[in-house]
C-alpha positions as CSV (number, residue, x, y, z in Angstrom):
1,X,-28.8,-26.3,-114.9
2,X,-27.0,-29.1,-115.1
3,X,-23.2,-28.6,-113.7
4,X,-21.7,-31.5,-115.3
5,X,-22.1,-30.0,-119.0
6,X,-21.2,-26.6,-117.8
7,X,-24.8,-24.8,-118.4
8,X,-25.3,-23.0,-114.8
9,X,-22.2,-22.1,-114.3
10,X,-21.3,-18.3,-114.7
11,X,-17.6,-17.1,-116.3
12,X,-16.7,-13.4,-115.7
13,X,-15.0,-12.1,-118.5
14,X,-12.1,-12.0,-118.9
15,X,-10.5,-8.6,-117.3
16,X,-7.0,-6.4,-117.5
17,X,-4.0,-8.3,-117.1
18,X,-3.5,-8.0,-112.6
19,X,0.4,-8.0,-113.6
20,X,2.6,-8.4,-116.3
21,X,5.0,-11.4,-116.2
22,X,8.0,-11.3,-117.2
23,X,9.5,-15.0,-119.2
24,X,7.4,-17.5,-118.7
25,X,5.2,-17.6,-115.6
26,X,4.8,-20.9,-114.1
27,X,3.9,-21.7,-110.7
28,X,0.9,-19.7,-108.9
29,X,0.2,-19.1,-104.9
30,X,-2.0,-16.4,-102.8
31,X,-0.8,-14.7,-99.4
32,X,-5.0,-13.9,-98.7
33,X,-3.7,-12.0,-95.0
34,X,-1.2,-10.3,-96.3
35,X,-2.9,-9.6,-99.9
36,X,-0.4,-10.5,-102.2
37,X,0.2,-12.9,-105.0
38,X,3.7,-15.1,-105.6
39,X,4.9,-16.7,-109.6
40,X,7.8,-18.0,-110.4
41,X,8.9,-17.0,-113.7
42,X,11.1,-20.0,-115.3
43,X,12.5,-18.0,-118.2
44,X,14.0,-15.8,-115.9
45,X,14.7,-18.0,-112.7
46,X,13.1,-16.0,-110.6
47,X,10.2,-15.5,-107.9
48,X,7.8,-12.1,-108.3
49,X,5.1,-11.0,-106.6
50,X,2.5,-8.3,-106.3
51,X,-0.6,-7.0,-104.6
52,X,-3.8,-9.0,-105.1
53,X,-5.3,-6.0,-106.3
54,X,-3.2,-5.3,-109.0
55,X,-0.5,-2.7,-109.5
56,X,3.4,-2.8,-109.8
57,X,5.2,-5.9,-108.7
58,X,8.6,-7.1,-107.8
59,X,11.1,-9.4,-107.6
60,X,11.3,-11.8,-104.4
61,X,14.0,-14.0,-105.2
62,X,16.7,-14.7,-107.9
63,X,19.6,-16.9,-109.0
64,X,17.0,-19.8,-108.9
65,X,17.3,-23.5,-111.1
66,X,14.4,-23.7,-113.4
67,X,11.7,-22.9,-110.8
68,X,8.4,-24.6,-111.4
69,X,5.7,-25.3,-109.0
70,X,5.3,-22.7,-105.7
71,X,3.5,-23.0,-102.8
72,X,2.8,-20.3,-100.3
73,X,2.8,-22.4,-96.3
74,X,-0.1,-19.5,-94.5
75,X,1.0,-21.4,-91.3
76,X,5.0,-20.6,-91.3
77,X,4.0,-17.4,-93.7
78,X,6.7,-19.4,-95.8
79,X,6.8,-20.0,-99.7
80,X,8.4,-23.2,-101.2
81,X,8.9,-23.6,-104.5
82,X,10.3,-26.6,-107.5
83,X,14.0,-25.9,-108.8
84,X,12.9,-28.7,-111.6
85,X,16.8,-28.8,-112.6
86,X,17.9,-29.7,-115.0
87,X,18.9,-33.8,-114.6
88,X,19.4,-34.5,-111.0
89,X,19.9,-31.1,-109.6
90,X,16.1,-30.4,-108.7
91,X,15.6,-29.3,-105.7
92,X,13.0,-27.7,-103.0
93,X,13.5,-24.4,-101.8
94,X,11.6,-22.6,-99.4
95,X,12.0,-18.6,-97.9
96,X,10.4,-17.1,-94.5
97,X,8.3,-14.1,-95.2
98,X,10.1,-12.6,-91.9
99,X,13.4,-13.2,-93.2
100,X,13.5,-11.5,-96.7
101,X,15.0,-7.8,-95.6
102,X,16.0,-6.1,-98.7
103,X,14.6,-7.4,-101.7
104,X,15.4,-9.2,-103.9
105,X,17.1,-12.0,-102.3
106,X,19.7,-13.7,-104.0
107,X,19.0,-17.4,-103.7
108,X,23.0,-18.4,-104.3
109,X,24.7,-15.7,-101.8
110,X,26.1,-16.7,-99.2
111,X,24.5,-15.3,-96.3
112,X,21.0,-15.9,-98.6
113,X,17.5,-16.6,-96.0
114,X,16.8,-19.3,-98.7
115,X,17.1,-22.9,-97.4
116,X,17.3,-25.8,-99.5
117,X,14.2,-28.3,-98.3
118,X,15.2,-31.1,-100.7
119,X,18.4,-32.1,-103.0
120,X,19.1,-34.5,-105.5
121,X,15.5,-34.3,-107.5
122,X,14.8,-35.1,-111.1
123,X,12.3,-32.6,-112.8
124,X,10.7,-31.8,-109.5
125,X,7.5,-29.8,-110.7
126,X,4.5,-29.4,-108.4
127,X,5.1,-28.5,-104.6
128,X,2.2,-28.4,-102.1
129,X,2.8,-28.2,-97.6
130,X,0.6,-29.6,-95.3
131,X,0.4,-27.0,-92.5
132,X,-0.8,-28.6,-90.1
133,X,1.1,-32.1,-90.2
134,X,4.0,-30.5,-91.1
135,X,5.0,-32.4,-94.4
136,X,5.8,-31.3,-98.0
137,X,4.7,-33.3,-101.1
138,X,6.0,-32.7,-104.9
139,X,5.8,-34.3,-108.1
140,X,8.9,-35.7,-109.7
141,X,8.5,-36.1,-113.3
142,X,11.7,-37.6,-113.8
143,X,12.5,-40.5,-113.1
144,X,11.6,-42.0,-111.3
145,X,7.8,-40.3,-111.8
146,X,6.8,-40.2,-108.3
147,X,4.7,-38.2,-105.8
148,X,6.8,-38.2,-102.5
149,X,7.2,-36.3,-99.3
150,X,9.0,-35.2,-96.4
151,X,9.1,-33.3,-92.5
152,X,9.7,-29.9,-92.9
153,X,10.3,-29.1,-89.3
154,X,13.4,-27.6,-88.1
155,X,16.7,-30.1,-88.2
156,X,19.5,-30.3,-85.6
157,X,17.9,-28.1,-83.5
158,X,20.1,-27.3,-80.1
159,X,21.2,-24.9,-78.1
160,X,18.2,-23.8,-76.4
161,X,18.8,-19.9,-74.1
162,X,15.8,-18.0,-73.0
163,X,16.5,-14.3,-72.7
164,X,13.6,-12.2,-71.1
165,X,10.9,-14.3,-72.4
166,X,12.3,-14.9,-76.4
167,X,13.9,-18.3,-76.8
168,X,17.0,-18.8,-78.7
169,X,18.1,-21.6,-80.3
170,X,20.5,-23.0,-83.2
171,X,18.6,-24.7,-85.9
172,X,19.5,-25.7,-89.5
173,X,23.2,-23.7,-89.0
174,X,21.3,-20.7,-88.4
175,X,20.6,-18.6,-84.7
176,X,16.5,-18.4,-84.7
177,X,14.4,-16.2,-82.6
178,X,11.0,-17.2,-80.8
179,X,8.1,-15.9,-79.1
180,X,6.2,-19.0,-78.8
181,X,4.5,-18.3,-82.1
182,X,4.8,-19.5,-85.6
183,X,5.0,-16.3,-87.1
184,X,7.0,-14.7,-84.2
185,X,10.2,-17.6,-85.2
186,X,12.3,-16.0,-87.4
187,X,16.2,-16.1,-87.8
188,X,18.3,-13.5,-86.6
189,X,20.0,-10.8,-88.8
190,X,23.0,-8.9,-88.4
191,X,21.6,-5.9,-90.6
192,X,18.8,-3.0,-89.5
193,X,17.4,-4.0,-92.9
194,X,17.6,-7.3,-92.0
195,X,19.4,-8.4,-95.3
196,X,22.2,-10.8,-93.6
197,X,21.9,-13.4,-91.0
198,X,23.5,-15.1,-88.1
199,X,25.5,-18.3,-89.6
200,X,27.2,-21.5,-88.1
201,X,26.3,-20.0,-84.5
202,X,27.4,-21.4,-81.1
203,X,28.0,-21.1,-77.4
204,X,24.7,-19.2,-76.7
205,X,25.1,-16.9,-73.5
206,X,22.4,-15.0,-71.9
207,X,23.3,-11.8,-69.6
208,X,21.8,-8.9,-68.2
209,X,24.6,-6.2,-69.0
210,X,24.5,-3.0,-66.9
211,X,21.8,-4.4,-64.6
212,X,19.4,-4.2,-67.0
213,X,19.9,-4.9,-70.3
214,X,19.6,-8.3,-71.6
215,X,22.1,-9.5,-74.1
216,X,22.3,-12.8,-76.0
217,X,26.1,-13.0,-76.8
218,X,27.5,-16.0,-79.2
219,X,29.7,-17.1,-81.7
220,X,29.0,-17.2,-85.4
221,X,31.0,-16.9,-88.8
222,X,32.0,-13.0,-88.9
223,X,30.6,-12.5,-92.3
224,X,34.9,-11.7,-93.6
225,X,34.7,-14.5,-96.1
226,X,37.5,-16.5,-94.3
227,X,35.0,-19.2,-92.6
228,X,36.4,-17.5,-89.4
229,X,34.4,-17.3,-86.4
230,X,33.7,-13.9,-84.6
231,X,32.0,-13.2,-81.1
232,X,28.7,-11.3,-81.2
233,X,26.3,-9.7,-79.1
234,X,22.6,-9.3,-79.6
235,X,20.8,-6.3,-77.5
236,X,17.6,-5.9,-76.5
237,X,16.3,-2.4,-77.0
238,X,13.8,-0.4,-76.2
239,X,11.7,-1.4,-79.2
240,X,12.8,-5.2,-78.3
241,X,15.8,-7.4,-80.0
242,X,16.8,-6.1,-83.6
243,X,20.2,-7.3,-84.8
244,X,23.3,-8.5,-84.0
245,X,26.6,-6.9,-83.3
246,X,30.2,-7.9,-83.9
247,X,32.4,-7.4,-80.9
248,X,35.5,-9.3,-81.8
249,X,36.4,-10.9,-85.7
250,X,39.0,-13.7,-86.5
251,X,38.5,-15.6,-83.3
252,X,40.3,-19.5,-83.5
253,X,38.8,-22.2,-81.9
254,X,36.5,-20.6,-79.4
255,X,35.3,-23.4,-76.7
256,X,34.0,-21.6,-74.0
257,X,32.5,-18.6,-73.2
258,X,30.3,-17.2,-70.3
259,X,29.5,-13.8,-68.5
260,X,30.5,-12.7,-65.2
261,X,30.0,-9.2,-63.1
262,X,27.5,-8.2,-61.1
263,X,26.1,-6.2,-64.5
264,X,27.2,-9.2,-66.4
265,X,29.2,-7.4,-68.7
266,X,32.5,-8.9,-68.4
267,X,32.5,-12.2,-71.0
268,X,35.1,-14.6,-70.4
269,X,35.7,-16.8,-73.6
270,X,38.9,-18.9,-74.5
271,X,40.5,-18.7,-78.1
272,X,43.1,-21.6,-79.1
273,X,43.3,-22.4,-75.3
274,X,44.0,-18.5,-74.1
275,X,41.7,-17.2,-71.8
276,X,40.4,-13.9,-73.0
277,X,37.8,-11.2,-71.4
278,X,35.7,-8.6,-73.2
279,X,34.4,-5.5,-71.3
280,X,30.6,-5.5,-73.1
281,X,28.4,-2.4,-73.5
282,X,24.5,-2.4,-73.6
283,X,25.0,-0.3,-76.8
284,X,22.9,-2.0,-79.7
285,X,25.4,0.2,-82.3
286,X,28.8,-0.4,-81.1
287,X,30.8,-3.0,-83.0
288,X,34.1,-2.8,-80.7
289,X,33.8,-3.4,-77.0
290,X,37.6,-4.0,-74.9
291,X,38.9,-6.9,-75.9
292,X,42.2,-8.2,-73.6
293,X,44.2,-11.8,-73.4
294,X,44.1,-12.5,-69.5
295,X,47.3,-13.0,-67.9
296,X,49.2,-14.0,-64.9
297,X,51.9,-12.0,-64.6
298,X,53.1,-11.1,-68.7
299,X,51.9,-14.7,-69.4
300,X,48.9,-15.8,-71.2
301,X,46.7,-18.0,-69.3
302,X,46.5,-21.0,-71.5
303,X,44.8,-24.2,-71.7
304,X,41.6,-22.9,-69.6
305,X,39.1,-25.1,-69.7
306,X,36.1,-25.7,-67.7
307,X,34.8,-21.9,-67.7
308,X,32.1,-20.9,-64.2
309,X,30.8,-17.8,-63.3
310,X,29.9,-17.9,-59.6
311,X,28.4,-13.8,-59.1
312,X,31.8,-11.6,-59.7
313,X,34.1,-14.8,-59.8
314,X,35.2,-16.6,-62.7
315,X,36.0,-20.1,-61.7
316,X,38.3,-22.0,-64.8
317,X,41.2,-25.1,-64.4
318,X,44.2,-25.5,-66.4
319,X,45.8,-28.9,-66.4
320,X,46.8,-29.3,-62.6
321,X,45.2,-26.0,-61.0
322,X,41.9,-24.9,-60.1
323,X,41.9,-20.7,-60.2
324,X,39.9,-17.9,-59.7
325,X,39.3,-14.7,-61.1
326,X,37.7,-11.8,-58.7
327,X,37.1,-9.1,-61.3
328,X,35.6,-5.4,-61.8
329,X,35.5,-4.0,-65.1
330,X,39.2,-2.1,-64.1
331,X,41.5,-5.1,-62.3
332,X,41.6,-8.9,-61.6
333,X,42.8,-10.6,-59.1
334,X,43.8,-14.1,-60.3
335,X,44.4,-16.7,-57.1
336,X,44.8,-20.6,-57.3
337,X,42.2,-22.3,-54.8
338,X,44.2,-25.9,-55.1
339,X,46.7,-27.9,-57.1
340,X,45.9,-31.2,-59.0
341,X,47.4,-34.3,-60.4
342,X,45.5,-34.0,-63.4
343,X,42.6,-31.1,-64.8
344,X,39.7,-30.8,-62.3
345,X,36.2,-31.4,-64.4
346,X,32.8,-30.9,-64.7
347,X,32.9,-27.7,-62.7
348,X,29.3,-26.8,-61.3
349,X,28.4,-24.0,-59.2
350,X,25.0,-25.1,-56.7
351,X,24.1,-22.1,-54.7
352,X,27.2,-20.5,-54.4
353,X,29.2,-23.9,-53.7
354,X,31.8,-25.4,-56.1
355,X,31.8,-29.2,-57.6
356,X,33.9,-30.8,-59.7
357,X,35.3,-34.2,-60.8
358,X,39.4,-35.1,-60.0
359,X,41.0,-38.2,-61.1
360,X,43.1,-39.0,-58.2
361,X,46.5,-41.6,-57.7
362,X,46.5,-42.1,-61.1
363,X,48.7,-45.3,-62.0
364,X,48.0,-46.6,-58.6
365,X,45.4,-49.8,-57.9
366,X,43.6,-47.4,-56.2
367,X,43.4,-44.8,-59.3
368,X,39.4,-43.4,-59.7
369,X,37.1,-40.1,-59.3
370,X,36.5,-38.1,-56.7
371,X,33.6,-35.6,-56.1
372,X,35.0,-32.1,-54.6
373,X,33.4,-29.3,-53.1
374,X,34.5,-26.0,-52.7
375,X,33.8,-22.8,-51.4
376,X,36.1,-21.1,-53.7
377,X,38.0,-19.7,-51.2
378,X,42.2,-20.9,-51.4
């Protein structure tokens, strides 16, 4: 028949409701691998789903702002989705299928897997991803009344540590995970259930702790509340990296940080200027490893800088010296290798050698930088 006045084409009737909605449904999208199907419900301001089969269903996300359009990305295994507002305060949201944990997610806590795409909208309602080229489009029926679009690949990435063949790296204030896949990039959690994640992280550190073990240690906010900063360690087990642990909460102004030990499990890291050393397990489970201020004497060592691990030896400056730390897990030794006029820089260790940067006869006409080796020995 002919298709254009509808004769020829066959309508199944119309069956049992596949799921009851709650207040008003709105936006639609399919998961066809892993057989569900996603709605926002605007009445509620919430995202459901269920099986494509039919059955129960739940609730995926809440706390949402008049969600609208939804759009499931099969290529990141991500769903976006139109807050239209209301006025200006539109926005696009989108959620990593790997990063949900415990449902449901709560789109407004703080440590919530939901990233905002896109601010300042007005009545943003449709919302579609090209996987392929990477770019989000929507419909704002606002005003203006425009189709637009922007990237939606990772921002301010950085920070880029390879630990036994899964990359790390710092991406949109979050710690991410890789495998060299799409679906195998996924942030890191701080919860077996996955629920919370690794925020504001920094001063990524790879070490084999023990010998064998590889660890990813870092910090990152210590989930108190206080915006503080806390040092972390990330095991890998025996069923591969799962979540991070706390070692040490409340930490000011860490700057450096770096592993040292023939097992790699003494972490050097300086807090407010103070040098400070942890004694790290290869335990996945425990929170509290031995945490000590280094000293010289019953002094701090302040105003380290410049942090090198060369094998056992810690190599660090304060302002005039250049010092060394030989260390097992029970003593230190703590010697100076040689006194400056001002703080030796850009310490770099090249097979076991020493280099750095000193600003010599400073004042003089013949003030300027020198290149130093060493072979760390006073």
């Amino acid at each position: 028949g002919n298709v254009g006045d509808g004769s020829g084409i066959s309508i199944d009737p119309l069956g049992a409701p596949l799921h009851t909605t709650g207040v008003a449904p709105e936006g639609i999208a399919i998961d066809p691998v892993g057989g569900m199907v996603y709605w926002t419900e605007t009445g509620l301001d919430r995202i459901m789903r269920g099986s494509l089969s039919g059955g129960s269903s739940e609730t995926v996300v809440t706390n949402l702002n008049n969600p609208q359009g939804l759009f499931f990305d099969s290529v990141a295994r991500s769903i976006y989705w139109a807050n239209a507002g209301p006025g200006s305060t539109g926005t696009i949201e989108r959620v990593n299928l790997g990063a949900l944990g415990t449902l449901p997610v709560d789109a407004t806590a703080a440590d919530t897997p939901v990233e905002t795409v896109v601010t300042g909208l007005d009545d943003p309602i449709g919302v579609v991803v090209d996987p392929l080229a990477r770019e989000l489009y929507w419909t704002n029926t606002g005003f203006p009344v425009v189709v637009q679009k922007t990237s939606i690949d990772f921002t301010e990435v950085s920070d880029g540590v390879e630990v036994d063949g899964t990359l790390f790296f710092v991406a949109n204030g979050r710690l991410w995970q890789s495998d060299g896949t799409t679906n195998g990039t996924v942030p890191v959690t701080t919860r077996a259930d996955g629920s919370r994640f690794v925020n504001q992280p920094q001063l990524l550190t790879a070490a084999t702790v023990g010998g064998s073990t590889d660890v990813l240690f870092f910090f990152a906010d210590d989930e108190s509340g206080q915006s503080k900063q806390g040092l972390w360690k990330y095991v890998k087990g025996p069923s591969g990296f799962t979540y991070a642990s706390l070692i040490e909460p409340n930490v000011n102004t860490p700057a450096e940080l770096t592993a040292a030990g023939s097992d790699r499990s003494l972490i050097y890291y300086t807090e407010d200027g103070d040098l400070k050393r942890a004694i790290a397990s290869a335990d996945v489970d425990k929170t509290t490893d031995a945490i000590a201020v280094v000293q010289e004497g019953i002094s701090a060592i302040s105003n380290a800088t410049n942090l090198v691990t060369v094998g056992d030896v810690l190599y660090f400056t304060t302002p005039t010296e250049l010092l060394r730390i030989s260390d097992t897990n029970d003593s230190m030794a703590i010697e100076i290798i040689g006194n400056f006029d001002t703080t030796p820089t850009q310490l770099t260790d090249v097979d076991g050698q020493l280099f750095f940067v000193v600003q010599e006869d400073v004042g003089s006409e013949d003030a300027g930088l020198e290149l130093w080796r060493s072979d760390g020995e006073p």
